[in-house]
KOLKOL-591430 format. One record per residue: residue in three letters; x, y, z of N, C-alpha, C in turn. Coordinates in steps of 0.001 Angstrom, whole numbers, plus 500000, padded with zeros to 6 digits. Each point is the difference from the previous one (the first is absolute). Example, Ala and Ser with C-alpha at 12.3 -4.5 7.8 and 13.67 -1.06 7.14 Angstrom:
2
ala513190494310507800499110501190500000500900501200500000ser499650501050499280500820501190500060499230501090500730
//
This chain:
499
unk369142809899776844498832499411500637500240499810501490unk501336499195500537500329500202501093499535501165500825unk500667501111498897500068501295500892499132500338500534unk499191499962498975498405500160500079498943499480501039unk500309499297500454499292498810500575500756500170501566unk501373500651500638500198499935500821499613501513500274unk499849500658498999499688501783500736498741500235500031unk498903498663499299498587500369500133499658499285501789unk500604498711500174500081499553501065500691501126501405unk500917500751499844500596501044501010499137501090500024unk499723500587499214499283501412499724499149500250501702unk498833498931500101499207500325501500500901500228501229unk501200499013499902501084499806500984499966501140500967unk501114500527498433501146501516500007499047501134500205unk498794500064499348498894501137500244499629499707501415unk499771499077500440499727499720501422501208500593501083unk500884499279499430501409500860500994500448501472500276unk499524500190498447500595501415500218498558501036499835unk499165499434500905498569500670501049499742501378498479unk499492499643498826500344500792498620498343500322500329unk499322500163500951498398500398499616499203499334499372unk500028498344499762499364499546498797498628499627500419unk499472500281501331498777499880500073498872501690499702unk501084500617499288499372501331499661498981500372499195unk498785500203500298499184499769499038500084501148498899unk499645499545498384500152501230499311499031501020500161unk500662500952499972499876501684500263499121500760498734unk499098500742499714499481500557498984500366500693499134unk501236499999500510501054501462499138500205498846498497unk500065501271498987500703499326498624501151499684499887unk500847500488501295501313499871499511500839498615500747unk498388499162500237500573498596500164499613498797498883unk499593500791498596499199499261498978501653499239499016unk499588499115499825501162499325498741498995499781498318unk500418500580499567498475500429498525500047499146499140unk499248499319499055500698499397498794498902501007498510unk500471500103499083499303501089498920499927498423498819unk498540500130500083499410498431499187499684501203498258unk500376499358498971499519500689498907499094498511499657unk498206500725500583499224499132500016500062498696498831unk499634500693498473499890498834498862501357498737499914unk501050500630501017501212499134499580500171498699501146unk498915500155501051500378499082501256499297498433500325unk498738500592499316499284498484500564498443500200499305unk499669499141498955498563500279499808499213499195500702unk499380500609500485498580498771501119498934499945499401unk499604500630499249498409500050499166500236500154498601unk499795499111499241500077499735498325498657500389499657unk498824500563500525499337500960499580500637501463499658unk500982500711500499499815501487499258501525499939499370unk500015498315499350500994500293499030499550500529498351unk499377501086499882499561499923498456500891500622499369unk501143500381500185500916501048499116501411499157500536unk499961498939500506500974499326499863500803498929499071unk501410500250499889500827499799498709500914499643500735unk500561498498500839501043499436500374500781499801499241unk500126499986498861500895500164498113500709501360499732unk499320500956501239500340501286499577500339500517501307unk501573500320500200500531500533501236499622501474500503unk499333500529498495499692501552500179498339500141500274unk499536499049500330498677499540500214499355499835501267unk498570499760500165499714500040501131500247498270500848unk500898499570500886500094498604500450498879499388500845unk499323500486500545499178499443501180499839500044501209unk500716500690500571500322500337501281498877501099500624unk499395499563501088498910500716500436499709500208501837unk499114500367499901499632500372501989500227498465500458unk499386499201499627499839498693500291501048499398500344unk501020499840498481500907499243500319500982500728501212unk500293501336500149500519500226501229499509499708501022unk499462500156500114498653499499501601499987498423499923unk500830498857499217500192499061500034501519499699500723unk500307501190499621501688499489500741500087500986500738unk499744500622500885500127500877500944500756498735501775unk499343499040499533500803499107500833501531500066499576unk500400499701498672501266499866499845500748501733500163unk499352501161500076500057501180500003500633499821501994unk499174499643500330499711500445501354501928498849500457unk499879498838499738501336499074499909501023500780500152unk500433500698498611501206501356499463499696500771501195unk499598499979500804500072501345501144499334501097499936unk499190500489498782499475500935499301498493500154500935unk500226501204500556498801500942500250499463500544499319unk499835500649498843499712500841499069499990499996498808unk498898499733498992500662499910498412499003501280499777unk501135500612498744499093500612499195499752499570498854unk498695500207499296499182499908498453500348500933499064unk500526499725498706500248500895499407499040500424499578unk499222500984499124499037500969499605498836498930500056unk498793499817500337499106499816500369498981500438498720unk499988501243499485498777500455498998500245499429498467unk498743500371499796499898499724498321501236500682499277unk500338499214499339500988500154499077499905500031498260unk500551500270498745499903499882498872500634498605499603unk498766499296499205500365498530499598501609499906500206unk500509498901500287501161499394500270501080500833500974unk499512500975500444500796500384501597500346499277500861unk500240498993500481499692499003500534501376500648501884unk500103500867499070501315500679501599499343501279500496unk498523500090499827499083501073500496499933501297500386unk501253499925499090500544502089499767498927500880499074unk499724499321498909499079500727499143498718499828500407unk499528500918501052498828499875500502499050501327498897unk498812499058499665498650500812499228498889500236500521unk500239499682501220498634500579501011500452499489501433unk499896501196500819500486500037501725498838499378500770unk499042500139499480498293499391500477499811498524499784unk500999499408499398499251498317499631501690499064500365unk499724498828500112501162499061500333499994499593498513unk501502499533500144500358498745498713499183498674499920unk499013499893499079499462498544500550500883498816499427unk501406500079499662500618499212499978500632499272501235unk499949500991501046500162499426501413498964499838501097unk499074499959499152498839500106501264499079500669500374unk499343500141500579498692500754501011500792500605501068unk499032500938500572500368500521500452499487499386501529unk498753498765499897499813499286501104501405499142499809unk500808499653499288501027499314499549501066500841500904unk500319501113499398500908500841500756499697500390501446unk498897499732500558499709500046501782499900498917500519unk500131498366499211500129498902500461501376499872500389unk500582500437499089501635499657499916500576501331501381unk499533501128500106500354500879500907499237499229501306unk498900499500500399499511499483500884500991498062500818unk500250499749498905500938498740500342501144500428500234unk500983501170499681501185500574500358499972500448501610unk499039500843500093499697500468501343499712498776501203unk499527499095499825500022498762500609501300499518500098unk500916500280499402501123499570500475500846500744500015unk499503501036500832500724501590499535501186500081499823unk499562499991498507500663500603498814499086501331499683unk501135501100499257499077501305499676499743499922498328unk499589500666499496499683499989498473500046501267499428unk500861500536499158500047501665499510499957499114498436unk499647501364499596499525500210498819500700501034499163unk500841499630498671500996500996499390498486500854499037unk500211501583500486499135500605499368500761500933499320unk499801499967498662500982500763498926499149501282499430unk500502500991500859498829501460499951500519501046499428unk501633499832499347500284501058498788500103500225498612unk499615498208499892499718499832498381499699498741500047unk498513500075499278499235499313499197500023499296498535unk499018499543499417500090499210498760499896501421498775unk500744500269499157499541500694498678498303499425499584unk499238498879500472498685499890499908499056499966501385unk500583501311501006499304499874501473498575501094499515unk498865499141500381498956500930499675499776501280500545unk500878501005500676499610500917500743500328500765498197unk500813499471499185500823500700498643498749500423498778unk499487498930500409498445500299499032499145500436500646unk500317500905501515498436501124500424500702501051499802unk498830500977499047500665501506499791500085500941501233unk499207499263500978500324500982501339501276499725500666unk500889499072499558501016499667500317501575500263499441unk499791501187499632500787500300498859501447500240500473unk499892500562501201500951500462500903500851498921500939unk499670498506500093500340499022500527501491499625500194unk500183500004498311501389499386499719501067501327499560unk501002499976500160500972500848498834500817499407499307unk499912498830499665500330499421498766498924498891499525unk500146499322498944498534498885499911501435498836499244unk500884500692499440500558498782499450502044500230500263unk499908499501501330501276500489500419501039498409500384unk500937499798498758501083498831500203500285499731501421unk499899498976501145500249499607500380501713499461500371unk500563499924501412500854499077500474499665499243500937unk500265498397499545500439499352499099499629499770498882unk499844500068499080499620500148498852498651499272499406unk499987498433501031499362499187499612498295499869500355unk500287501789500805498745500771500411499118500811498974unk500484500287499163500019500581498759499315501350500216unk498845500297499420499897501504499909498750500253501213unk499828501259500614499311499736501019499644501605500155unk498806499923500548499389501357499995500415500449501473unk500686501318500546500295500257501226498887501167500422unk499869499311501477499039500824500880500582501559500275unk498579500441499845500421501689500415500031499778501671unk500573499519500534499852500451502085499804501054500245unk500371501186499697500165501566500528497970500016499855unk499709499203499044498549500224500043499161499660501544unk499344501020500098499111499402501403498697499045499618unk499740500196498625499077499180499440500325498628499770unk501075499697499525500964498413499946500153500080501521unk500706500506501297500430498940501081498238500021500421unk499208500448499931498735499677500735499470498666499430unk500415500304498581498696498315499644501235498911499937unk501153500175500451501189499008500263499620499208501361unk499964501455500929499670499517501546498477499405500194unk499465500007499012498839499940500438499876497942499347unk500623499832499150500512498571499562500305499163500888unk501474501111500367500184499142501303499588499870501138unk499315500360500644498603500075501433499415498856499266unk499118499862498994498904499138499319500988498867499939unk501219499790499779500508498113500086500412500181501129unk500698500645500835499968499653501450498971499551500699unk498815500807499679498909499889500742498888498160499578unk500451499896498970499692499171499581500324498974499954unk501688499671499819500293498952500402501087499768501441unk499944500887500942500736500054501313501465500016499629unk500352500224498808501871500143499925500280500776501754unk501593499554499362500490500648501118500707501559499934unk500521500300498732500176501080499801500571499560497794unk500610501203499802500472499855498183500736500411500223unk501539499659499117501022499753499785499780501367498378unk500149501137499979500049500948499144501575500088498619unk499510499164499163501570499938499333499895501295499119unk501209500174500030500330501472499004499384501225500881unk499904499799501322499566501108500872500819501955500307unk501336499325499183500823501473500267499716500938498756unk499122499323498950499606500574498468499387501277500659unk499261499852501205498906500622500231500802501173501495unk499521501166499819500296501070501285499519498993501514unk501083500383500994499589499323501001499084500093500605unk498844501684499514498599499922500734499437499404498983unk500269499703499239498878498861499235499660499119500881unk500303499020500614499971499170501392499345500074501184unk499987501136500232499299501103501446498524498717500320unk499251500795498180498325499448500232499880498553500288unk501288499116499662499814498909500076499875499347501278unk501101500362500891500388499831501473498632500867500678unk499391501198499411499127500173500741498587499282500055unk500021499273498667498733499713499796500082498151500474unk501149499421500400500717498757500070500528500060501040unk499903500195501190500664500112501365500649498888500570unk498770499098499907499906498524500167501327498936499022unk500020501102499242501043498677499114501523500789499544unk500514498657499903501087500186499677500906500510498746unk500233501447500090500423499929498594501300500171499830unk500808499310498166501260500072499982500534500546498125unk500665501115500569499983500574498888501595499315499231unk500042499661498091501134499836499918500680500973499208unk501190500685500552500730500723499981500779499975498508unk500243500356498778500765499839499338500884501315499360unk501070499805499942500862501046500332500202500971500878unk499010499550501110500020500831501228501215500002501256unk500724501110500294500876500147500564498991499724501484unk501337499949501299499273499693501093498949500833500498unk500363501337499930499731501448500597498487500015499406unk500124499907498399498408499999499106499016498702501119unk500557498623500159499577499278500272498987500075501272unk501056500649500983499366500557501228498742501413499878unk500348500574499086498848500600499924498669499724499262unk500197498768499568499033499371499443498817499052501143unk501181499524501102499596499698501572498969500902500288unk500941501398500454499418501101500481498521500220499836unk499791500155498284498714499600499436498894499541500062unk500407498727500626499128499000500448500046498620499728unk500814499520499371501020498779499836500545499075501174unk499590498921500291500491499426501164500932499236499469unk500692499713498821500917499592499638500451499999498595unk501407499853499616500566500340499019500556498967499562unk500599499784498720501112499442499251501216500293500350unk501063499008500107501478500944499489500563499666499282unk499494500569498838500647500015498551501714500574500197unk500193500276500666501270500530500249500971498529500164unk498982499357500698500946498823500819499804498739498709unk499695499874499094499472499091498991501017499434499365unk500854501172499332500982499676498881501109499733500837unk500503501078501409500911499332500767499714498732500852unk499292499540499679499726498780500665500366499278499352unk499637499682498970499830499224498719501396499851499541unk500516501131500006501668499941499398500573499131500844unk500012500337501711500795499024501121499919498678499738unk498704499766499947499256498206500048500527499562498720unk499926500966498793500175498608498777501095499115499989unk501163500386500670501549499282500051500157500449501552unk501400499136499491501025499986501338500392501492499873unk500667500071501508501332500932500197499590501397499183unk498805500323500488499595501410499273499971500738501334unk500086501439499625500471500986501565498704499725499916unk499530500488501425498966499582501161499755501381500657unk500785500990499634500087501390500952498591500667499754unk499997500435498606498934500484499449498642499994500773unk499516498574499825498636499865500469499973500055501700unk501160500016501160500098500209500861499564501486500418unk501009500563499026499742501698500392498783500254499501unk499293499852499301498176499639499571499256499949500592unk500423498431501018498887500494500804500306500550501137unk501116500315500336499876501109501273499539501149499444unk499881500381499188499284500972499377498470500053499677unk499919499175499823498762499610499995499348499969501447unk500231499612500709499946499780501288500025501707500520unk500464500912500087500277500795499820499018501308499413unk499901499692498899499100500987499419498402499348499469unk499305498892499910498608499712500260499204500000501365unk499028500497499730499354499789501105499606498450500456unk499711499347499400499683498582500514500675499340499053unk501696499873500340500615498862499420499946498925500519unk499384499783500952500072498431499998499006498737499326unk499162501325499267498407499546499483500709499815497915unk500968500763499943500648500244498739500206498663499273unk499704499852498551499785499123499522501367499762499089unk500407499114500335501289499164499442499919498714498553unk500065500445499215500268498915499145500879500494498751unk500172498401499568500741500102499042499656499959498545unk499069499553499713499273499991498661498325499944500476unk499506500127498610498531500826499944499505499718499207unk498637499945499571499070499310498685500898501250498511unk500280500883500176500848500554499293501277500076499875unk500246499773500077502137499196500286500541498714499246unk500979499953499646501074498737499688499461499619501543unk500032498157499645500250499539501374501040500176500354unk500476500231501594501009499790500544500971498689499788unk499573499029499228500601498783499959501071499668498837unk499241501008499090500390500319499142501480500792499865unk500192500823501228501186500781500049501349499107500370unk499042498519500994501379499184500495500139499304498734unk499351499417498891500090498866499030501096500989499131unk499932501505499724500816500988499160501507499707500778unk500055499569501051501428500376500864500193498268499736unk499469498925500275499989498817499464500320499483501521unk498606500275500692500297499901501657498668498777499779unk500477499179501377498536499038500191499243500667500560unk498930500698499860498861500578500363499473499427501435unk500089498877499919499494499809501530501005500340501526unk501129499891499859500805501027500751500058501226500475unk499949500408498318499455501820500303499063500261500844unk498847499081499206498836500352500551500174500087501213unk500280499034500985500395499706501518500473501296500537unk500890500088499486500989501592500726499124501029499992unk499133500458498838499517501108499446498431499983501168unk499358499148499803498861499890501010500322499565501647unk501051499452500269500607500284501526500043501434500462unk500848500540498650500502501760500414498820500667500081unk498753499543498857498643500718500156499021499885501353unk500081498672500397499327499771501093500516500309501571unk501089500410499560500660500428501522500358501241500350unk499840500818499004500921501655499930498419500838500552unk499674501210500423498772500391500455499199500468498477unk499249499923499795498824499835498894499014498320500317unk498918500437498697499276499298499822500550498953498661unk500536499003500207499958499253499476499148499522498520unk500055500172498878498715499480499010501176498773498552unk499086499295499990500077499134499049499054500183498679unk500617500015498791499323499732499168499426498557499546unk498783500107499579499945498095500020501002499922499114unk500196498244500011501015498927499274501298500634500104unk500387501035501422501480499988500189500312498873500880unk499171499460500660500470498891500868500118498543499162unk500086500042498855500043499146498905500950500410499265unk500931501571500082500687500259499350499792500426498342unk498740500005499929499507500503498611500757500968498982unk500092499697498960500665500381498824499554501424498847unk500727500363499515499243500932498789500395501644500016unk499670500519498954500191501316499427498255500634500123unk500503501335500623498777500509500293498961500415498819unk498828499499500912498804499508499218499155498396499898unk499638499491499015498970498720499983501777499068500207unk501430500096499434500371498882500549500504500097501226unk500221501153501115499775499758501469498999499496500611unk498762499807499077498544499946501538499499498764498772unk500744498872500478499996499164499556499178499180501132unk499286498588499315499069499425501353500500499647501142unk499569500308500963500558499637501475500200498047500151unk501144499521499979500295498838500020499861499647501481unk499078498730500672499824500140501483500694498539500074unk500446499390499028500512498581500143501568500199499659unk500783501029500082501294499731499810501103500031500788unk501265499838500292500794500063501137499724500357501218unk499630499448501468499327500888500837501523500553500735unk501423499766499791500654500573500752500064501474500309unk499503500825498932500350501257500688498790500564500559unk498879499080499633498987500295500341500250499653501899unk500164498828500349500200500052501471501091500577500817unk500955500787499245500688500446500376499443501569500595unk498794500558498742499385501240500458499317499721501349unk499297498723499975499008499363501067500673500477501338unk501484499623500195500975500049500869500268501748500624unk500456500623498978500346501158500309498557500915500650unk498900500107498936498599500101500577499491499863501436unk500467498673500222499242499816501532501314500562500711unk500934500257499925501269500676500951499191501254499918unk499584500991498611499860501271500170498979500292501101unk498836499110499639498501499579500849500536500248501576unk500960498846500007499941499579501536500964501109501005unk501092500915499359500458500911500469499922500932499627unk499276501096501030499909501349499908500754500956499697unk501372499776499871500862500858499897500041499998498463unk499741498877499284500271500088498853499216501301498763unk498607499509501040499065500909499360499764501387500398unk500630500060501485500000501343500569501466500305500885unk501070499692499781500925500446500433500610500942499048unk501355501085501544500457500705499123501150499393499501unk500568500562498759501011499441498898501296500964500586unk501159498838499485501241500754500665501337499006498973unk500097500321499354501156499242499196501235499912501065unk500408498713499684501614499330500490500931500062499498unk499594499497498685500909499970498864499584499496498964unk500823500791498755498973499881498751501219500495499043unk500704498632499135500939500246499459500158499228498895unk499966500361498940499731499379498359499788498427500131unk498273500155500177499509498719500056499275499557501739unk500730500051501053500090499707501391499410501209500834unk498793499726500119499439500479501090499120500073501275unk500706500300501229499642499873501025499052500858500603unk498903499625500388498889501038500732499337499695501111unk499331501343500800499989499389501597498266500938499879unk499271498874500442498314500806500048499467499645501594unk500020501151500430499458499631501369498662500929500174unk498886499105500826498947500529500361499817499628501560unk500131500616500839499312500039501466501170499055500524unk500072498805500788501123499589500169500120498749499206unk499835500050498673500494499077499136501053500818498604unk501124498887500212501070500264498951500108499217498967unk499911500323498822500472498888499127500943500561499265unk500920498719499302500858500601499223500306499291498639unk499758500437498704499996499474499154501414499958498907unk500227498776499569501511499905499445499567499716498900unk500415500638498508499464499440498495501624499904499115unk500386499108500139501149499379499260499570500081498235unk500037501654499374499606499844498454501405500018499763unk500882499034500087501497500272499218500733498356499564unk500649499742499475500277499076499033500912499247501049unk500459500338501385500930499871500691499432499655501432unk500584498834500942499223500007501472500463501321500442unk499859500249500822500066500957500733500102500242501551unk500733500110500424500092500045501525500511501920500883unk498792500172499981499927501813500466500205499757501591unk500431500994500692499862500787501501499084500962500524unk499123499706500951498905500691500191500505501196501329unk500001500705500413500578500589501184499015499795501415unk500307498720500775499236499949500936499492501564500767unk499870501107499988499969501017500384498912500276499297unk499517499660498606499130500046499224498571499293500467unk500358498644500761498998499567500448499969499594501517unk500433498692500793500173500219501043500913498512500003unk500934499994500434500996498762500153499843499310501346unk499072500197500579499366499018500665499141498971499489unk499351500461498765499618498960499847500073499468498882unk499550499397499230500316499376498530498755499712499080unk500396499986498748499350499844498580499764498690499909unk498310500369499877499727498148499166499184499892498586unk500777499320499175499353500335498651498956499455500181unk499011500198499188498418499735500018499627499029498352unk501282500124499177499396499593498952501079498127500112unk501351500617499926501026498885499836499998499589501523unk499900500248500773500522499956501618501298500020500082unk500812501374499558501144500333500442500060501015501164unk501322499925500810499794500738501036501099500525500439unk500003501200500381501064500851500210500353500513501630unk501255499973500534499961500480501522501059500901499804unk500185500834500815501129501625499891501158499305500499unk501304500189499911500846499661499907501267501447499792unk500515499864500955500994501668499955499043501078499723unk498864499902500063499397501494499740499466500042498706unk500138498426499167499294500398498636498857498378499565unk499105500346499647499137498573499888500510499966498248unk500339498683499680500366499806498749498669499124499146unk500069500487498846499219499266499461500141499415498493unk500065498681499778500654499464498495498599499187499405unk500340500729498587498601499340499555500535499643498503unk499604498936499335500653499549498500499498500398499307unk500460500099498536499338501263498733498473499547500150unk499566501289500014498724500047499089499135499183501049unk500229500244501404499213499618501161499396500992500874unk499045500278500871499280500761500922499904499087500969unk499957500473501284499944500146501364498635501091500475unk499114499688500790499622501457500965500051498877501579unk500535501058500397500613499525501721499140500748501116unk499555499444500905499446500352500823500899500738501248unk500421500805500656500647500286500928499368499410501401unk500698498795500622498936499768501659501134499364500555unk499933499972501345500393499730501122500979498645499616unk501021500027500777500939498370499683499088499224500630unk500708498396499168499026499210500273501270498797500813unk499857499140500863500667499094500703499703498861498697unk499656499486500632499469498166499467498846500291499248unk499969500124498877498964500310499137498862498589499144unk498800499887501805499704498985499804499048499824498392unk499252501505499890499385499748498545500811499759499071unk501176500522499830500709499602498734500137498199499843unk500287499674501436500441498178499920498467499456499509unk498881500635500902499202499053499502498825500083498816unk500493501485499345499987499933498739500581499172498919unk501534499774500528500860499334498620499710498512500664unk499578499544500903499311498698500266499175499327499170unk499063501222500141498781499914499565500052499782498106unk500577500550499299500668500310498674501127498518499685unk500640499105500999500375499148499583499059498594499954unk499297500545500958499114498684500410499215499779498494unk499582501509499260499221499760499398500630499236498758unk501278500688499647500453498934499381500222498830499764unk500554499432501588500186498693499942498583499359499346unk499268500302500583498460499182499793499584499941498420unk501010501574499668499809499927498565500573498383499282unk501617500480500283500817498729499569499353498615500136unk499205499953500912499425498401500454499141499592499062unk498916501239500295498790499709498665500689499519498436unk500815501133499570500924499286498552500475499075500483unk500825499480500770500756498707499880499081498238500228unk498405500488500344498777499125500148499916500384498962unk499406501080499361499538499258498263500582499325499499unk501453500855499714501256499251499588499961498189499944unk500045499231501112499636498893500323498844498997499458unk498940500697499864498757499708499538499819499929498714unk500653501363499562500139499960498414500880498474499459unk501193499978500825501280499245499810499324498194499766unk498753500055501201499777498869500008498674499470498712unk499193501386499550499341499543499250500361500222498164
//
């Protein structure tokens, strides 16, 4: 709490000192968005009108969660740092879908979540506090009961009608013919009609690599205006980028998922892997910095799940794992109830109800890292340059225009005290942490930096400082408040004592 409380108090200081751009206003590009992916029925119900197929008794059921209740917490959305959520499937679905994969008609919404004046209220209050709003549109397979299956002019649609599913708990599912020009026209033509209708900002395309990368073309042509993001599964980088090429303004990296996931669940796991990743990444996409990073997905084991298997405290991990996400070049995305650390085996017991009353520590801890990504440019648009990166310990340097930062992630069971090669950065001047307020000056030619297990640092690179009057009258300011604290208890104290 201390800690907490003296790095929320420094943060303006040190950003002030080290001249980090923070009066920069945000830029239109996507590749300054931090996302969160809401699986609507599981987050918040606001309207107990279009609960009629709801079964809180039944985890495989529909819960309540609708346009409304998101558009109720978009304040606490906007808090987390989050620019961007996406909706999972949006259309009519077959009774008890309630995870809006089994879509039975591309023409009508789920009225378990709403209207579609519902769905442009909730896109209209986001934009007011601009926030963007995408929409997961699932365009290579449909419900085994999607009505295009019962028109005989439609015969040619699907090439399978009853095809097993992964994860399983998807079950059988009729797959879209794409190669058809008759399917992507009345696909694209869906999507124009809810864009147009309810002002989204662009759709979030899951299972997008099922499909040839000109499947995509009509979409970007007919969608200029919006943002689209295709997700990649089993897609190598090279496929990925030509899925860009296409017309894709952004991708998944399913590549980066499982090595992610492996690093974060424990200590003292090599760290090399996902380094050489994303220089590769970096490397071979066209817009990696727009590239979508996460670790679990409305289809996935939670990630939380992988630290509870290793018999790790989850909220640690978590820390390391979303530091490394929010600082490395990509787009940042959260699944809901990871900032709660949410539990489960993929399916109804991962997308379990969004709990908004429980532990807020790691929740303000995202709050923290968030407004660092926000407030420095480099984070979101600098180039990447590893320091060092050695089973568990890694050092990275993101610079944009003349701002440096440098980020230290202590994932190892051990403190740690590394050597940076002043030559690397500039030994004139020195490191100021932004989260702990640690600080580093060059010394023989090397800036050192010691951080205790299972801790992060991101350091600002700026100018030495003499007499560092903000720091004094920051920690002034931070005792005073205490004392006044102590006084107030030691007056009740008294009062109580006397009555």
């Amino acid at each position: 709490m201390k800690r907490r409380l003296f790095s929320l108090v420094m943060i303006p200081f040190l950003l002030f000192s080290a001249q980090s751009a923070a009066a920069e206003e945000k830029k239109e590009g996507w590749h300054d968005e931090t996302m969160y992916f809401i699986m609507t029925d599981r987050f918040m119900n606001g309207d107990r009108s279009n609960d009629e197929q709801t079964d809180n008794n039944d985890p495989s059921a529909y819960q309540g969660g609708d346009f409304k209740g998101i558009q109720d917490k978009l304040e606490y959305l906007q808090e987390l740092g989050i620019t961007s959520i996406v909706l999972s499937p949006v259309f009519e679905n077959e009774a008890g879908a309630y995870h809006g994969y089994s879509i039975t008609d591309y023409s009508k919404l789920n009225p378990q979540f709403g209207s579609e004046q519902e769905l442009k209220s909730l896109v209209n209050s986001a934009h007011e506090k601009n926030m963007r709003v995408l929409v997961d549109f699932p365009a290579t397979r449909a419900s085994t009961e999607n009505v295009w299956l019962d028109d005989a002019d439609k015969s040619g649609w699907f090439t399978e009608v009853d095809s097993m599913q992964e994860p399983d708990w998807l079950g059988e599912m009729a797959l879209v013919n794409t190669d058809n020009p008759a399917v992507q026209s009345a696909l694209v033509e869906s999507a124009v009609s809810l864009a147009e209708q309810t002002g989204i900002d662009g759709y979030f395309f899951s299972n997008a690599s099922a499909a040839q990368p000109s499947f995509w073309t009509a979409f970007d042509e007919a969608l200029p205006e919006r943002h689209l993001i295709g997700e990649m599964t089993d897609a190598t980088m090279a496929d990925a980028a030509a899925y860009e090429e296409a017309g894709l303004d952004a991708v998944t990296s399913s590549w980066l998922q499982e090595p992610l996931r492996e690093q974060f669940a424990t200590i003292d796991r090599p760290s090399e892997d996902v380094m050489n990743l994303l220089q590769e990444e970096q490397a071979t996409l066209n817009n990696a910095m727009q590239a979508i990073h996460l670790t679990d997905s409305s289809l996935t084991d939670r990630f939380t799940l992988d630290m509870a298997n290793e018999n790790m405290f989850p909220g640690a991990r978590w820390r390391m794992a979303l530091t490394y996400m929010y600082t490395v070049p990509g787009t940042p995305a959260l699944f809901y109830g990871s900032e709660i650390a949410q539990n489960g085996e993929s399916g109804p017991d991962a997308h379990g109800l969004m709990n908004f009353r429980t532990d807020q520590e790691l929740v303000d801890y995202i709050k923290q890292i968030a407004a660092l990504r926000q407030e420095l440019p480099a984070l979101r648009r600098g180039t990447y340059e590893p320091l060092l990166d050695e089973n568990g310990m890694s050092v990275f340097k993101r610079q944009y225009e003349d701002e440096t930062i440098v980020v230290a992630i202590n994932n190892t069971g051990e403190t740690q005290n590394v050597s940076i090669p002043a030559s690397a950065l500039d030994e004139n001047k020195e490191l100021r942490g932004l989260l702990n307020g640690d600080m580093s000056r060059a010394a023989d030619g090397e800036f050192t930096i010691i951080l205790d297990r299972e801790e992060a640092e991101i350091y600002a690179l700026a100018e030495k400082t003499g007499i560092n009057y903000a720091f004094i009258a920051a920690m002034a300011a931070v005792w005073v408040v205490f004392i006044v604290f102590l006084y107030i208890v030691w007056k009740r104290g008294r009062k109580a004592a006397k009555s």
